[in-house]
GUDREN-631708 format. One line per 10 residues: number of its first residue (from 0); their letters; for each residue y, x, z of N, C-alpha, C. Coordinates in steps of 0.2 Angstrom, whole numbers, m for minus. Example, Ala and Ser with C-alpha at 12.3 -4.5 7.8 and 13.67 -1.06 7.14 Angstrom:
// GUDREN-631708
0> as> m28:66:39:m22:62:39:m16:66:39; m11:64:35:m5:68:36:0:64:39 $
END
This chain:
// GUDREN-631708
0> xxxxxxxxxx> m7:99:m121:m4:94:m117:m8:88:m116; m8:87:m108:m14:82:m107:m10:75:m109; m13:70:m112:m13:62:m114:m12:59:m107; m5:56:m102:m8:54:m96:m4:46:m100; m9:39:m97:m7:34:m98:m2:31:m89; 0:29:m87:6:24:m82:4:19:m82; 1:17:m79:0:7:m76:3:5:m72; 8:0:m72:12:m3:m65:10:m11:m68; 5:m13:m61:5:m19:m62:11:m24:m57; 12:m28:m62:20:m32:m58:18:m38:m59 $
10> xxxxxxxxxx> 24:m42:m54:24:m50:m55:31:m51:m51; 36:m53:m53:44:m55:m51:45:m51:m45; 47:m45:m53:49:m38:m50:55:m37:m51; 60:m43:m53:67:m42:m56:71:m37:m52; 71:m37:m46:74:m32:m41:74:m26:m43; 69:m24:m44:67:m16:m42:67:m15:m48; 62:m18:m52:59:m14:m59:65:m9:m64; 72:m10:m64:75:m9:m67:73:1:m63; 78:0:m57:75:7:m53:70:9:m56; 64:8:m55:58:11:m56:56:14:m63 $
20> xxxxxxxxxx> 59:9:m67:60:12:m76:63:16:m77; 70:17:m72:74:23:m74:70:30:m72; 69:30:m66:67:34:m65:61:36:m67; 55:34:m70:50:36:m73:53:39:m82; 57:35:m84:61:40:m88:66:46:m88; 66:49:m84:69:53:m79:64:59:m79; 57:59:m78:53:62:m79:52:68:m83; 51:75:m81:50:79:m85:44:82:m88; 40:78:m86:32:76:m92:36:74:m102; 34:78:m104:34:77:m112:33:69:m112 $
30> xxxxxxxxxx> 38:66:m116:36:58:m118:32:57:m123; 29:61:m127:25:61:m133:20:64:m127; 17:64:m125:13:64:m120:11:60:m115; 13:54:m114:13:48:m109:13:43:m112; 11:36:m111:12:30:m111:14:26:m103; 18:19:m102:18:18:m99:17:9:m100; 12:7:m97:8:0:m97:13:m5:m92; 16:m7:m94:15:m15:m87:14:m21:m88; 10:m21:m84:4:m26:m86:7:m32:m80; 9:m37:m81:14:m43:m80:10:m48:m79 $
40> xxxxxxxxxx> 9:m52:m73:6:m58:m70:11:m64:m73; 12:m66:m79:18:m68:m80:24:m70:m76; 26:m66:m75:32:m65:m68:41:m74:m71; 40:m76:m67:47:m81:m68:53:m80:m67; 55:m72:m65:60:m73:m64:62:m70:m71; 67:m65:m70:70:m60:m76:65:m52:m78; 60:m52:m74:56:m45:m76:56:m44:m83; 52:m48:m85:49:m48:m93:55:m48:m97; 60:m49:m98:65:m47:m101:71:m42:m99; 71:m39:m96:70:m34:m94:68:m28:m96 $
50> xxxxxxxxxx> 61:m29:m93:54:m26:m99:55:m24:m106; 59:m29:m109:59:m29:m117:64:m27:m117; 70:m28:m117:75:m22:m118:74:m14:m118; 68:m13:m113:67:m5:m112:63:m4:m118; 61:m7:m121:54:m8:m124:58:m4:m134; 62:m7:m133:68:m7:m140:68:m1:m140; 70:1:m133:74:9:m135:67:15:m136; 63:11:m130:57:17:m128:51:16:m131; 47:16:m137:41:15:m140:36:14:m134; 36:22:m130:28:21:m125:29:18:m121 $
60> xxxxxxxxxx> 36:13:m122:33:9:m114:30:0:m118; 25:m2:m115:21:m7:m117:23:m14:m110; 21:m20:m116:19:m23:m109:13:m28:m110; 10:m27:m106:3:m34:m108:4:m39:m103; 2:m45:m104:1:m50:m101:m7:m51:m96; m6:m53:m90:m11:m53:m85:m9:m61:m81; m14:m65:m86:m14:m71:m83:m19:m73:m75; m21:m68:m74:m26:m70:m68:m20:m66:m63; m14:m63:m63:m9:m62:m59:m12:m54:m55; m17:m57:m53:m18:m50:m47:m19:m43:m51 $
70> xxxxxxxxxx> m17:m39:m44:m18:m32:m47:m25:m28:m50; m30:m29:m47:m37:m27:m49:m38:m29:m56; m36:m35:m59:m38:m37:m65:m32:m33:m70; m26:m33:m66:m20:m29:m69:m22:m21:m72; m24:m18:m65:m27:m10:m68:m34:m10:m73; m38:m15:m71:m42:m16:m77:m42:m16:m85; m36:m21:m84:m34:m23:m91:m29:m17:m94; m25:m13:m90:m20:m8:m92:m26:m3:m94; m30:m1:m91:m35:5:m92:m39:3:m98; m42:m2:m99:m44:m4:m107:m40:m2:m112 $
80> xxxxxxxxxx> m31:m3:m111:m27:m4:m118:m26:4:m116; m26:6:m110:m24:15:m113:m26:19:m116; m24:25:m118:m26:30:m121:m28:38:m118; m26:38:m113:m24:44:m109:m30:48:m105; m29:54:m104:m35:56:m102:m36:56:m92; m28:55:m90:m26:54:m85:m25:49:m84; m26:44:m79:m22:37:m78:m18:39:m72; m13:35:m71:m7:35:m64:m5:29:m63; m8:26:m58:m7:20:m55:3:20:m52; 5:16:m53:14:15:m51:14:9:m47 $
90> xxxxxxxxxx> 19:8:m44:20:3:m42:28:1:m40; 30:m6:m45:37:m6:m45:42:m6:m39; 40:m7:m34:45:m4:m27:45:m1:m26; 47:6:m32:47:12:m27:49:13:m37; 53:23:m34:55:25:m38:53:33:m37; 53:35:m42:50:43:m43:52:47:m45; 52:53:m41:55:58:m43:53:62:m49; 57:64:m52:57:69:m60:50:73:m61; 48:74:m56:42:79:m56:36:76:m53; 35:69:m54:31:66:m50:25:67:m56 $
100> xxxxxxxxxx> 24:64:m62:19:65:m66:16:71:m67; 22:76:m66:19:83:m68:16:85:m64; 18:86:m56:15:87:m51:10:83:m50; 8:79:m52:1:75:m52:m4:78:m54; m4:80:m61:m8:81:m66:m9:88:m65; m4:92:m63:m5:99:m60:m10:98:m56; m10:96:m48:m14:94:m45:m18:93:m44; m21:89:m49:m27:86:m51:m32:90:m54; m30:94:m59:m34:100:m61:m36:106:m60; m28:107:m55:m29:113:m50:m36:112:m43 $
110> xxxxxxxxxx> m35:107:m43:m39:105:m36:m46:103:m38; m47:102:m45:m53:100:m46:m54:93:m45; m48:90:m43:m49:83:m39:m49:78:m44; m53:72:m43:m54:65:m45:m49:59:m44; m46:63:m39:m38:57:m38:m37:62:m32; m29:60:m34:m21:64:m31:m17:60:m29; m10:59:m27:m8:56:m24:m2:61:m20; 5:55:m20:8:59:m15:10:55:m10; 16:56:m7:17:52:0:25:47:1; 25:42:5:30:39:5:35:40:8 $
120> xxxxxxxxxx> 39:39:4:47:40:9:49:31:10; 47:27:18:47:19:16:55:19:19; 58:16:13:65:13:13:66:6:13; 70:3:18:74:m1:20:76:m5:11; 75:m10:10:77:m17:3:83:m16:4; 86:m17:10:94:m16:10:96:m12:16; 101:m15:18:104:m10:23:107:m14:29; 102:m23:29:102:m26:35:99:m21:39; 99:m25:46:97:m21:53:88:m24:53; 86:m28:49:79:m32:48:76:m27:43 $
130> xxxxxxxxxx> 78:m27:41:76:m20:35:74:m15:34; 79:m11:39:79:m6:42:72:m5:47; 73:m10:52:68:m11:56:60:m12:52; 59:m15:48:53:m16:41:51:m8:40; 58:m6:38:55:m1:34:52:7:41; 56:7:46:54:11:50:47:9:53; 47:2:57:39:2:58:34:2:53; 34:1:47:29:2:41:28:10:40; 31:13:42:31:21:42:29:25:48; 31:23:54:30:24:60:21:25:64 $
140> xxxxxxxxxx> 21:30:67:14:31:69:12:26:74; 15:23:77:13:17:82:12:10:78; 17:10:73:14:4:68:10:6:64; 8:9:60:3:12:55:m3:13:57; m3:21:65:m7:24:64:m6:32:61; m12:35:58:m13:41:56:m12:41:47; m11:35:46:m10:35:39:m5:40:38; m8:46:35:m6:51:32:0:50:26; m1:46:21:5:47:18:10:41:19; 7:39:24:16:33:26:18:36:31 $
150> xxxxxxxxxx> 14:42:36:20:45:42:20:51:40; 17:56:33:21:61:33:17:66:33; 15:73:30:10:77:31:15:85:30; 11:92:33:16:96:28:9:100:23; 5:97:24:m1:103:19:m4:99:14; m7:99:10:m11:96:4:m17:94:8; m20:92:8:m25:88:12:m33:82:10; m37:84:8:m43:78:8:m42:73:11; m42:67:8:m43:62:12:m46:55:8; m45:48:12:m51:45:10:m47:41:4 $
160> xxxxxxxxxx> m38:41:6:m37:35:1:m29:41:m1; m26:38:m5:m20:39:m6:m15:33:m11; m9:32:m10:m4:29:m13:m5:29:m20; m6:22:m23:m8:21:m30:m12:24:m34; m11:33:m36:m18:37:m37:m17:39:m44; m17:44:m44:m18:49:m49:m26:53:m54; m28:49:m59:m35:49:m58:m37:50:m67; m42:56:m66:m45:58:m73:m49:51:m76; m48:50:m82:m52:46:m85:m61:45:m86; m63:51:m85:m68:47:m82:m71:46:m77 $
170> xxxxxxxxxx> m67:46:m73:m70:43:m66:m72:39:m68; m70:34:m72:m69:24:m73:m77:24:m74; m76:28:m80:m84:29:m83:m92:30:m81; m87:34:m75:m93:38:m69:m97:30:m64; m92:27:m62:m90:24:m55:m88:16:m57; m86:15:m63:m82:8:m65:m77:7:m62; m74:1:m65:m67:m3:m64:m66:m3:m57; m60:m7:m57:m59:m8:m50:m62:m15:m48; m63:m18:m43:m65:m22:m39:m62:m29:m41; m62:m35:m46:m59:m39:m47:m57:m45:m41 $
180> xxxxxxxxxx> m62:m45:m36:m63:m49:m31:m60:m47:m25; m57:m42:m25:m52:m39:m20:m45:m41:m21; m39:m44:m21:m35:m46:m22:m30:m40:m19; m33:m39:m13:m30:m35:m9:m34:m27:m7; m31:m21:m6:m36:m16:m5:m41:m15:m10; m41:m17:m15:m44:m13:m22:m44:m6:m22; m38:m4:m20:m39:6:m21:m42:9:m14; m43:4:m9:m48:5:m5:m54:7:m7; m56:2:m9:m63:m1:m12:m67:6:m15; m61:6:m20:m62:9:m28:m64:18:m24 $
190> xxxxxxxxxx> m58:21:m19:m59:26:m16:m62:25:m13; m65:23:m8:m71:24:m4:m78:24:m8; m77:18:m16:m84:20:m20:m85:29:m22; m79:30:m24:m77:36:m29:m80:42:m22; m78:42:m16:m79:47:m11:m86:45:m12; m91:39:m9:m98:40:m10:m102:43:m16; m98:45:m21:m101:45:m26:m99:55:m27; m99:55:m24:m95:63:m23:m90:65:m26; m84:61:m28:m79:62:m29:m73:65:m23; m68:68:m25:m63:73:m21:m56:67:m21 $
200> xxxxxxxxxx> m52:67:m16:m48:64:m17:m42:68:m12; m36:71:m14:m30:75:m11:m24:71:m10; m22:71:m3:m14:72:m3:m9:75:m4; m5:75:m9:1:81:m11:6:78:m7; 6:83:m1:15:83:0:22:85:m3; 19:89:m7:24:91:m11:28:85:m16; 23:78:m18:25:74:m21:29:68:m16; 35:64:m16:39:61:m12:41:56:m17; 36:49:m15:39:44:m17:43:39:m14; 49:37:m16:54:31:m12:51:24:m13 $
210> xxxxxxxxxx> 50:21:m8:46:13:m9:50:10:m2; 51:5:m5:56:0:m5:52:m6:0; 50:m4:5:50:m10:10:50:m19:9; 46:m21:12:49:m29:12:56:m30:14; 56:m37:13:65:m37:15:65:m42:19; 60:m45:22:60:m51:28:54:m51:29; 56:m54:39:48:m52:41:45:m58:38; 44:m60:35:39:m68:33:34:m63:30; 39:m58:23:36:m57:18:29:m50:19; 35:m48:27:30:m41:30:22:m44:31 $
220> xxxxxxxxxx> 24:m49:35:18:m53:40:13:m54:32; 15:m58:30:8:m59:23:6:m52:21; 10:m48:19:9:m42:16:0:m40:21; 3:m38:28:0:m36:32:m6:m40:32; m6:m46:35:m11:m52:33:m16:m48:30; m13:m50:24:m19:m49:16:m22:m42:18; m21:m37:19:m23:m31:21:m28:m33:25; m25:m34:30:m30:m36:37:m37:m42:32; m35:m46:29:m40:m51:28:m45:m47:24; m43:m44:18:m46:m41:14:m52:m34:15 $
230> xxxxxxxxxx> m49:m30:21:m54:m24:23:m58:m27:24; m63:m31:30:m69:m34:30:m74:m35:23; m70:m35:18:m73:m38:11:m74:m29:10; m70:m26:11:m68:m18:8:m75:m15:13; m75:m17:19:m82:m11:23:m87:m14:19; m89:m22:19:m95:m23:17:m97:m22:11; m93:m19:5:m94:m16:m2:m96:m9:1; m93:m8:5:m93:m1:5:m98:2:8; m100:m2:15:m104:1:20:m103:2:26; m97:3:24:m96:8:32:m86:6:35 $
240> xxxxxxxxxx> m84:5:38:m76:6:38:m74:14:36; m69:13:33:m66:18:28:m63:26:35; m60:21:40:m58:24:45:m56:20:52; m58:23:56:m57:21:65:m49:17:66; m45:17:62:m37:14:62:m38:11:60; m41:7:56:m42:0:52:m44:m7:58; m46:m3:65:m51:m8:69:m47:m7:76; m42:m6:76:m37:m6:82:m33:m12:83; m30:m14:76:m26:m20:76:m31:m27:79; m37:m26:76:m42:m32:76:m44:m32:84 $
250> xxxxxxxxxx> m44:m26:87:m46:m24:95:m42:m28:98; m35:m27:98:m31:m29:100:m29:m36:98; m29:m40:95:m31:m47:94:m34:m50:98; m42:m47:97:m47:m51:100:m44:m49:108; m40:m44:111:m41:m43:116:m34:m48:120; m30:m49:118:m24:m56:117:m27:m61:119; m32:m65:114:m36:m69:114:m39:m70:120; m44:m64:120:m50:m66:128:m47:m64:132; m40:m60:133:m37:m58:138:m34:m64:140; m32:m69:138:m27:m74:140:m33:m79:142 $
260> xxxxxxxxxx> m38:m79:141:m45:m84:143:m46:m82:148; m49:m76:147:m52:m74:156:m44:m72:162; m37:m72:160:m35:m74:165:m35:m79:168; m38:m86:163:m36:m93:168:m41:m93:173; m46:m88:173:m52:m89:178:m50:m84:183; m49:m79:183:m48:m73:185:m40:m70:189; m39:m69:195:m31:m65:197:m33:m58:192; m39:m55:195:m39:m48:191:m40:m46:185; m42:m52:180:m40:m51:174:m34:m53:171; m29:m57:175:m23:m56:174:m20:m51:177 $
270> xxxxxxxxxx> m20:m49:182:m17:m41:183:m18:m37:178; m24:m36:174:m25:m33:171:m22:m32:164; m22:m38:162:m20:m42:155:m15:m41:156; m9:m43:163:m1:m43:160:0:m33:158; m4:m29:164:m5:m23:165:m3:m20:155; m11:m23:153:m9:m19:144:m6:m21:142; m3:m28:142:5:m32:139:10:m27:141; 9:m25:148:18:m22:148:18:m13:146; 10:m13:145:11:m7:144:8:m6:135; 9:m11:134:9:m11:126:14:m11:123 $
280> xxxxxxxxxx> 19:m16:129:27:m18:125:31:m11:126; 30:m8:131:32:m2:134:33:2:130; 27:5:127:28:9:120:31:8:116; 32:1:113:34:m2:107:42:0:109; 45:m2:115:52:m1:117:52:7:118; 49:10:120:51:19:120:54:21:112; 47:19:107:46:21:100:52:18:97; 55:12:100:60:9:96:67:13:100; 67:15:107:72:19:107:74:25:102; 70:28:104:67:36:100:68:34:91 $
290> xxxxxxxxxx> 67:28:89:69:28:83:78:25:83; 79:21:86:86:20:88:91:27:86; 90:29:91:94:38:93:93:41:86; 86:44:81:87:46:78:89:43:71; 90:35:71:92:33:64:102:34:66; 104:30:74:110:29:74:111:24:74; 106:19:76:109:10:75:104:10:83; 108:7:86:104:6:93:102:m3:93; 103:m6:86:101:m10:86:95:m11:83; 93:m7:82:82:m7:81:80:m7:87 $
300> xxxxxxxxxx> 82:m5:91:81:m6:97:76:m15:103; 82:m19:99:81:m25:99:76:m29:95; 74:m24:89:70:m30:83:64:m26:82; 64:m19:85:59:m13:84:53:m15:87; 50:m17:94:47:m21:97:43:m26:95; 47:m32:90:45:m39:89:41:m37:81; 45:m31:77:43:m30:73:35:m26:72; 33:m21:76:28:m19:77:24:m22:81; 24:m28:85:21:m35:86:18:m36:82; 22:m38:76:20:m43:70:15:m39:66 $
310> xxxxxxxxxx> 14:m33:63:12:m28:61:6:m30:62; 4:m29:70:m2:m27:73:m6:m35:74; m1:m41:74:m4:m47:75:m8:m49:67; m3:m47:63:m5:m49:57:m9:m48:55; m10:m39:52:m17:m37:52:m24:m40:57; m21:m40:61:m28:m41:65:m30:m48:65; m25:m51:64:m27:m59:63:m32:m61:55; m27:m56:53:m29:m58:44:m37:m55:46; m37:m47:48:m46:m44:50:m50:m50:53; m49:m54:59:m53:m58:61:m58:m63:55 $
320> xxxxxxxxxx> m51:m67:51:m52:m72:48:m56:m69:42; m54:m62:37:m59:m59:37:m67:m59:39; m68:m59:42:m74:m57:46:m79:m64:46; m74:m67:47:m74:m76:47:m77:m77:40; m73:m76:37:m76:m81:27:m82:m75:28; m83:m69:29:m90:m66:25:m95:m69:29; m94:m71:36:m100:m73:40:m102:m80:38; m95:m84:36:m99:m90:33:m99:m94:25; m97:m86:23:m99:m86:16:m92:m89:13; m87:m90:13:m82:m92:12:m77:m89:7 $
330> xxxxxxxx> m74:m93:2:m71:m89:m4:m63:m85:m2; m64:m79:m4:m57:m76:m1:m51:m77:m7; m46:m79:m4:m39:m79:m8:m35:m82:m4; m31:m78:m8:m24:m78:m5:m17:m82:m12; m11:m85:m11:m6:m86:m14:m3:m79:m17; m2:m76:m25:3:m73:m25:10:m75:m26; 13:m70:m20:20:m71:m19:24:m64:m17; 30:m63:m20:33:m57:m20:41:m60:m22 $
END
C-alpha cells in the first residue's frame, strides 16, 4: 500500500471545510495509509475549531499552523511535515468523490506520470441567480477558454497544468518546493518547472471534482485579478507563457483601452471599435442564451454577459498591472481574503 499524504491549505473556510472533510472521509483509500494535512493561515472565523473536533475522532487528520497565510508557503510547510510517498494537493471548496485518492495514485503509476489530476464540476455557492451565473461563466469556454479541466474533456490527456495535483514525492526532490513568491499561480509555476525538467503531467477524466464557485462578483473579480496579476511573474520564471489563453484577456484590455483613444481621433476607428464591442457583447448574449435554455433560468441571461465582462476585464487588467511591477521592478502582493 502506497503512503499518500493530503494537503489542503485553508484560511476562513468555515463554509465548505466541513463538506470537504466529509467527503475525504468517505474515501475508499485505506486510512492507515493516508494522512490528511491542513495547513491553516490562522483563519478567524470557526474553521480551526472545526478542524479539532475532526481531529478527536480521526488521528490522520493534522492541522499545522501557516503564519505567512499564503498557499505556496502552505504546501511547503505541509510537504515538510508529511510522510507519504504521494502528496495530493486539496482544496477546501470542493468536495470529492470516494474514489478520488484511489483513482489518482492508480494513475499516476500506471501513466508513469509526475502529476495527475482530475477535472471540475464548477457549482454555484448557492442557488442565487449571481451564483449560478459565477459558476457557469467560470466553467464556460467563452469565459475560460480551452482550459481543459474547467470545460470538461472525454479522454485522459497530457497537459501543461492540472487542478491542485497529484504528485510522487520525489518530484520535490528532483525540482524543489513550490514558488514562495507567487501568492497566486504557484501550481503554474511549479508545472511548467516540473514540464521543463522532463516531467509528464495527465488529465483524468475519470476523476470529477465538485468545487464550489465564488458567491459574489466582488469576490470573482479579485480571484481573477490575482490570476491575471500574477502569470507575468509565472512566464518570467518560466520562460515562455504556459499557453496562447493566458494572452487573450490582456489583448482585449489593451484593445478597450487604445480602442476608445484612437476613436476620439478617428470615425473609422470608431466604427471599428463599436464593430468589436457589439460583436464581443453578441457572443457573450448568444453564450448566455444557450446557457439559459440548457440550465432553465432565462434569467442568466440577463447577468451572463456582465459576468463574462468581468472575467475577461479582470484578468487582463490584473496581466497588465502585472507586466507593470516586473518592468519597474515592483513588489507583487495582493490582501488575503476569502
Amino acid at each position: 500500500m502506497i503512503k499518500v499524504s493530503i494537503i489542503c491549505p485553508i484560511y476562513n473556510e468555515e463554509k465548505y471545510i466541513s463538506k470537504c472533510i466529509d467527503s475525504i472521509l468517505l474515501t475508499d483509500y485505506p486510512k492507515e495509509g493516508m494522512e490528511v494535512l491542513f495547513v491553516d493561515g490562522m483563519s478567524k472565523d470557526g474553521t480551526r475549531g472545526i478542524i479539532k473536533e475532526y481531529i478527536k475522532k480521526y488521528p490522520f487528520i493534522k492541522l499545522i499552523d501557516n503564519p505567512f497565510k499564503i498557499v505556496p508557503y502552505a504546501m511547503n510547510k505541509g510537504i515538510k511535515h508529511s510522510i507519504g510517498e504521494v502528496i495530493i494537493r486539496i482544496d477546501a471548496h470542493c468536495v470529492y468523490p470516494s474514489n478520488y485518492v484511489s483513482l489518482l495514485v492508480k494513475y499516476l503509476y500506471e501513466l508513469n506520470a509526475d502529476n495527475v489530476g482530475g477535472v471540475w464540476r464548477t457549482l454555484p455557492s448557492s442557488n442565487k441567480t449571481v451564483c449560478r451565473a459565477i459558476a457557469v461563466a467560470s466553467s464556460h469556454r467563452f469565459g475560460v477558454g480551452n482550459s481543459k479541466h474547467k470545460i470538461g474533456t472525454q479522454k485522459i490527456i497530457e497537459t501543461d497544468t492540472v487542478p491542485f495535483g497529484c504528485y510522487r514525492r520525489n518530484v520535490f526532490h528532483k525540482i524543489g518546493l513550490f514558488d514562495e513568491e507567487l501568492i497566486r499561480n504557484q501550481d503554474d509555476e511549479f508545472n511548467g518547472r516540473l514540464i521543463k525538467n522532463g516531467g509528464k503531467i495527465f488529465l483524468i477524466p475519470q476523476v470529477r471534482i465538485d468545487y464550489f464557485a465564488r458567491d459574489t462578483i466582488r469576490k470573482m473579480s479579485e480571484m481573477y485579478y490575482q490570476y491575471g496579476l500574477f502569470k507575468p511573474l509565472v512566464v518570467k520564471k518560466i520562460g515562455s507563457p504556459t499557453t496562447l489563453r493566458q494572452l487573450f484577456p490582456v489583448v482585449f484590455v489593451l484593445g478597450l483601452i487604445f480602442g476608445a483613444i484612437l476613436s476620439c481621433f478617428s470615425k473609422l476607428f470608431l466604427t471599428i471599435y463599436s464593430f468589436v464591442i457589439a460583436l464581443y457583447f453578441g457572443i457573450a448574449i448568444i453564450c448566455s442564451i444557450i446557457s439559459s435554455i440548457k440550465s432553465k433560468d432565462w434569467r442568466l441571461t440577463l447577468i451572463l454577459p456582465f459576468v463574462f465582462f468581468i472575467i475577461h476585464l479582470s484578468y487582463g487588467y490584473g496581466y497588465l498591472i502585472g507586466i507593470f511591477k516586473i518592468f519597474f521592478k515592483q513588489k507583487f502582493s495582493v490582501e488575503i481574503n476569502r
